[in-house]
N, C-alpha and C positions, 0 to 999 in steps of 0.2 A: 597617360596618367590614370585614366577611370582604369583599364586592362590593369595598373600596379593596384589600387584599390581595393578593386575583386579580389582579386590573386591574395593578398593580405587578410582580406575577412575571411575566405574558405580556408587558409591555412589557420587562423585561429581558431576556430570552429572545430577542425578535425581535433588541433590538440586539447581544445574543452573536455571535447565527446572522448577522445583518450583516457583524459585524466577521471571523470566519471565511471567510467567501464571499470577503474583499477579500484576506485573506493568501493564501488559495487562489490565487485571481487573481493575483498577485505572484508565487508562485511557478512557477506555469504561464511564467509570462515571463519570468523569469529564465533557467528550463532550457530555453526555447525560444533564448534569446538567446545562451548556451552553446553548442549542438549547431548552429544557423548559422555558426557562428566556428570550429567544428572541421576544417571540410574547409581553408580558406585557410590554419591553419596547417598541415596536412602535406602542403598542394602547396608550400610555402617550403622543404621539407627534400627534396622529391624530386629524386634525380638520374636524367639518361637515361645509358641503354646505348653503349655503342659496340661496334663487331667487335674485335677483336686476332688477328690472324694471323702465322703463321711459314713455316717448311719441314717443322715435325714442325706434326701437327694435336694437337687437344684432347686433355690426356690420356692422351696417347702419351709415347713414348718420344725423347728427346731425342737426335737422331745424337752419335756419339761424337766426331765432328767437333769440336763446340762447348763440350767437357770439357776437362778436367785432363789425361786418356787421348788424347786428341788433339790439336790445333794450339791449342785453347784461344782459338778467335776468336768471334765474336759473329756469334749467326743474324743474317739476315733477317727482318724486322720487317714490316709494313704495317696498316693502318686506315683506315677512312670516314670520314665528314664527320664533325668534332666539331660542335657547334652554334656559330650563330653570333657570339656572345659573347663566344666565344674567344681568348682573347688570348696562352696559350701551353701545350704541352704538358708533362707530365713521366713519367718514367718508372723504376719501380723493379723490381727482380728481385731476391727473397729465397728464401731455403730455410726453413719454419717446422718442420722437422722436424731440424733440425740438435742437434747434443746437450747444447750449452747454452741458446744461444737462436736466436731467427730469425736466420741468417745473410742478411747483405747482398751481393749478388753486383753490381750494376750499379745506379747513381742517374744519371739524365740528366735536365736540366732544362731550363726555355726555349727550349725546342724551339717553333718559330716556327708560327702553326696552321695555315700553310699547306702544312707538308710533310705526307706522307699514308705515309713508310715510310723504313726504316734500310737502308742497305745494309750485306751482310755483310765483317764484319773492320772493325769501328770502332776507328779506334789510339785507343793512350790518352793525346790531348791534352786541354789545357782546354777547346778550345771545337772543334766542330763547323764544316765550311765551308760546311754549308747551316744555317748554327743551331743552339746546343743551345751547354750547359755541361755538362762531366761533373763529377760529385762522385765520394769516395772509397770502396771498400767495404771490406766485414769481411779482404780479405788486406791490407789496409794502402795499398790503391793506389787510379790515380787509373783510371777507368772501366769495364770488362766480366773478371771473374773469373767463368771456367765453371763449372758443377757437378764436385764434385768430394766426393762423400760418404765420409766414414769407411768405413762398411757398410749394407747393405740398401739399401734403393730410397726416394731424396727425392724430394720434391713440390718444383718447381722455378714458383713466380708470377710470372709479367710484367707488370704493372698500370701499364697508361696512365692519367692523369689530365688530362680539359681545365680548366683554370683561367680565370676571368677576369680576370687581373691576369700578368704578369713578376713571375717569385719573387726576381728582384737578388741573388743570392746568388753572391758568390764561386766559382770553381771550388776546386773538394774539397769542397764542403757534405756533409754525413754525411745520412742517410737520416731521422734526428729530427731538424735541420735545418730539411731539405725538407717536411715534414710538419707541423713548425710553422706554418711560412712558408704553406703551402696551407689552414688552419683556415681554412672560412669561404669559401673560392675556389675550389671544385670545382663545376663546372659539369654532366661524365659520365664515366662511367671505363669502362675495358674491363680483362677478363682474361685471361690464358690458362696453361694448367696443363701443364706437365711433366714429365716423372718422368726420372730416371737413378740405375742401380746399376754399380758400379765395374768394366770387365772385367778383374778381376785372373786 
């Protein structure tokens, strides 16, 4: 009777340690099959760089030329190849240091992906003669309103975005607009930084 006893608890015991070893096993492969699948989804969300350039460099100081304090016309622009996917530019310039909210200084859109730079003093019509839609900013109007700060010294953002799609929007699209309209559609974006305080 004790000899059937033994014999009963060793045989239960193996098939425990069986069934252990198989979930083990399960799980090893689960999180294997997990941490495979992790790099493809965040090459889906990466965007590439592009340059932005002007007449003032990085981080400098923006000529008084292209303010409120002077003619209040719009730098010169330029950029590199977007990628080729490309199917149209856009372009926004805001103040995030303004004293209610991010002010909107300048939205241009469907800008064609073959042009590569803005020339300076862009009027303020609807549409561009080499391509592009202008939308409205934060002074009520329709495309390039320069820095023009209350007080102290703002951060002035240029940010190009390649999209792979035409945004079709209207001329005067507002800047949440545009930014709806691109969810989803940005391919690389570039920025550039900067700064002006008022020469009172």
């Amino acid at each position: 009777m004790s000899r059937r006893r033994d014999f009963l608890l060793q045989s239960f015991s193996i098939i425990g340690l069986v069934k252990l070893s198989a979930i083990a096993c399960s799980s090893v492969g689960n999180k294997n099959t997990e941490i495979a699948s992790t790099p493809s989804s965040t090459l889906t969300t990466e965007r590439k760089s592009m340059k932005l350039e002007s007449v003032f460099g990085a981080n400098s100081q923006i000529p008084t030329k292209y303010t409120c304090d002077g003619v209040d016309i719009s730098p010169t622009l330029s950029w590199d190849e977007p990628p080729k996917e490309t199917q149209s530019l856009a372009l926004i310039v805001d103040d995030p240091d303004a004293p209610r909210h991010t002010f909107v200084h300048w939205v241009l859109y469907d800008i064609p992906p073959t042009v590569r730079q803005l020339p300076e003093h862009i009027t303020a019509t609807k549409t561009l003669p080499s391509g592009g839609v202008q939308g409205k900013n934060d002074f009520g109007k329709l495309g390039y309103g320069g820095p023009c700060p209350p007080s102290g010294t703002h951060r002035y953002f240029f940010k190009l975005y390649a999209l792979d799609k035409n945004l079709g929007l209207p001329p005067g699209a507002t800047k949440e607009q545009i930014l709806q309209a691109m969810k989803g559609h940005v391919l690389a974006t570039a920025e550039l930084i900067g700064g002006y305080q008022r020469q009172l």
